[in-house]
C-alpha positions as CSV (number, residue, x, y, z in Angstrom):
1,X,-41.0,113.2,-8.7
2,X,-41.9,112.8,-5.0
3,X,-42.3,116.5,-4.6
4,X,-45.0,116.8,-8.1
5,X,-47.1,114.1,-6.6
6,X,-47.6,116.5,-3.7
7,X,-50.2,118.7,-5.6
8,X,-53.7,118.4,-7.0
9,X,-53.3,116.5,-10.0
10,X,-56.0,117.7,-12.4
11,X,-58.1,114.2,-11.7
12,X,-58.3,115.1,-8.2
13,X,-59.9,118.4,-9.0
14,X,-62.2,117.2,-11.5
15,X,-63.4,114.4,-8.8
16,X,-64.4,117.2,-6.4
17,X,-66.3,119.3,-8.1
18,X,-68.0,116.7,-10.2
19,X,-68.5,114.4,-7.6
20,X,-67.9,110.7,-7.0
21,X,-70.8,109.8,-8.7
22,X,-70.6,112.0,-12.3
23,X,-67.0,111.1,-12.0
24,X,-67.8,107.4,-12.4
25,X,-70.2,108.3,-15.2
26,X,-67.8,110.5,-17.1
27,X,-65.1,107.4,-16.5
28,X,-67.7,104.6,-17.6
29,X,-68.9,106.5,-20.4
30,X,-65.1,107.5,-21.8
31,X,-64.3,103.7,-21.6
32,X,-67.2,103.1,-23.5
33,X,-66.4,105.6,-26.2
34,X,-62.8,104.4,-26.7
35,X,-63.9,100.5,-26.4
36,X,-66.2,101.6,-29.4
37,X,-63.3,103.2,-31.6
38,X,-61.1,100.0,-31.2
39,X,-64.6,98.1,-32.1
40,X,-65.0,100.0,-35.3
41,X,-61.2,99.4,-36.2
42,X,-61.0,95.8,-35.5
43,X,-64.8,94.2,-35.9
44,X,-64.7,94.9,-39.2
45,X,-61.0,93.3,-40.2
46,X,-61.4,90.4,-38.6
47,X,-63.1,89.2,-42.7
48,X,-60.5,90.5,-43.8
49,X,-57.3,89.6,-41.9
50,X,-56.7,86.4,-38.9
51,X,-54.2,89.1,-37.3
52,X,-57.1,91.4,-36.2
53,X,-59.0,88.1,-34.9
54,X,-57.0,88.3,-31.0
55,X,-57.7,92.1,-30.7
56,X,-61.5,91.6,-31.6
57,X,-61.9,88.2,-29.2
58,X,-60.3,90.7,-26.5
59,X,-62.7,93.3,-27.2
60,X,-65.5,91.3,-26.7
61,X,-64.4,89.7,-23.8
62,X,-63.9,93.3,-22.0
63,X,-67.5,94.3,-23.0
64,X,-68.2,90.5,-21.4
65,X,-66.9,91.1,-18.3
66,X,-68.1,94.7,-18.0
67,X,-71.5,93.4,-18.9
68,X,-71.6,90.4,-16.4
69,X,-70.0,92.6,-13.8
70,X,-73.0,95.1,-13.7
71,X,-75.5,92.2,-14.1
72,X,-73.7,90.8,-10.7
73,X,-73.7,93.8,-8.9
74,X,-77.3,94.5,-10.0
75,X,-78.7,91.4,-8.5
76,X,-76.1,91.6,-5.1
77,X,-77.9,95.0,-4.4
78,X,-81.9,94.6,-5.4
């Protein structure tokens, strides 16, 4: 396994010619995208069922911190 970990793993290549910048964005904005999929599935359920209750209350909290996170780092740098 040692040995694989030697080459470019396709991440790696992506990150250079996209840049560190567009690679963020492409990250942020795939996060986003699957964060809304689970939202779809589990929003809506928790009227429904108290089992899908924890995974919505977790999904909200992770948009939360993501939120609060940016709103710190906004005000640390302007």
């Amino acid at each position: 396994m040692h040995s694989c970990s030697r080459w470019p793993r396709p991440p790696d290549v992506a990150l250079r010619k996209l840049g560190a910048r567009r690679w963020r964005g492409l990250h942020t904005a795939g996060s986003y995208y699957i964060w809304l999929i689970f939202a779809f599935s589990y929003f809506p359920r928790v009227s429904e069922s108290a089992e899908a209750v924890p995974f919505a209350a977790i999904l909200a909290m992770v948009l939360l911190l993501r939120i609060a996170r940016r709103v710190r780092k906004a005000s640390e740098s302007g």
